[in-house]
N, C-alpha and C positions, 0 to 999 in steps of 0.2 A: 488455598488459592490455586486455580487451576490458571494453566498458560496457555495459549490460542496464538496459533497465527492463522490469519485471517489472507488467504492467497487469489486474490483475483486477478484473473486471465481475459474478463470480458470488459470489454472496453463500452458498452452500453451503459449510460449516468443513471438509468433505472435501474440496473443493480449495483452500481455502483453504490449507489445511495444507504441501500440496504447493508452495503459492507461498514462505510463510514456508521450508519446507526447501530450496529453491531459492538462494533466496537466500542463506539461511546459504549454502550449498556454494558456492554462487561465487564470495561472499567470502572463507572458508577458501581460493580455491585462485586466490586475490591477482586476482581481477577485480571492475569495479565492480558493483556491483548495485543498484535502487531499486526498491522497493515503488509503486505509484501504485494506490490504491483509490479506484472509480469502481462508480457503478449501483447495484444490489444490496450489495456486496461492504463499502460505509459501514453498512449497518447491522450488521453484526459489530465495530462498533468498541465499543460499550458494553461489551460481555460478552469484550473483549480483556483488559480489564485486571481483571476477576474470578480471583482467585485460586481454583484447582480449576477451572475451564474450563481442558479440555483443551489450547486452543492460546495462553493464556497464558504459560505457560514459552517457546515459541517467540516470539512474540510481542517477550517482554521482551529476548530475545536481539537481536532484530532491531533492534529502538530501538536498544539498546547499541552495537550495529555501523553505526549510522547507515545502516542498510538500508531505511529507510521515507522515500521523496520528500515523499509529500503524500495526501492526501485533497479528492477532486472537492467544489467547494462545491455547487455547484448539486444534484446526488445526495444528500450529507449534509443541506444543507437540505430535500427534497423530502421525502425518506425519514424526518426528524424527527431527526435523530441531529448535528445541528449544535452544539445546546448541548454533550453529552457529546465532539466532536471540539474545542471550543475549551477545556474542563475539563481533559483531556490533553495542551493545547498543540501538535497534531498541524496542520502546515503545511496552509492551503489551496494549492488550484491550481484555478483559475480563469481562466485566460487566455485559452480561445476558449468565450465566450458564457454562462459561469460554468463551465466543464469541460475540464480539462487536455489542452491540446495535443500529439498526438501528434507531429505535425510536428516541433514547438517541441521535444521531445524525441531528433527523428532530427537536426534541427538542431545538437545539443547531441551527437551522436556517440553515442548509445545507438541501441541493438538493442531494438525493441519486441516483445515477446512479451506474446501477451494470455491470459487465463485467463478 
């Protein structure tokens, strides 16, 4: 079983989307996978949990599969979308300078791919 975190920075729901179906597949085909939203990519988290937003169903899937690490504090604060990420209960990751370490990551035996 190989480990993945899956690190997107672009706040665009057209790849967004490709992260979320990502992840489902990796997990369906028994390897780890983790979600890490950073930059731009925290202000899609409001309009996540909007039912009829297109990547809502994927979304809910991904929670379900424990496929989501965390969300960068420092971005979601910056970006304004802090309150709506602690509404959802949605882990921070903060550990180098308020903003998730990739290192800390490779450390921990995940494969960084970023989006």
């Amino acid at each position: 079983m190989s480990k993945y975190a899956l690190v997107v920075f672009n706040g665009d729901p057209m790849c967004f989307i490709h992260v979320l179906l990502n992840a489902l597949d990796m997990k369906e085909r028994g390897h780890e996978a983790k979600i890490v939203m950073e930059g731009a990519a925290t202000k899609l988290i409001p309009d996540l949990y909007v039912e009829g937003n297109p990547l809502h169903g994927l979304w809910k899937k991904c929670l379900a599969a424990d496929a989501v690490a965390g969300v960068c504090l420092a971005c979601a604060t910056k970006l304004g979308v802090r309150e709506a990420t602690e509404a959802h209960g949605l882990r921070w990751m903060g550990e180098m300078a308020g903003h998730p370490s990739l290192a800390a990551l490779r450390a921990d035996g995940y494969e960084v791919i970023t989006f």
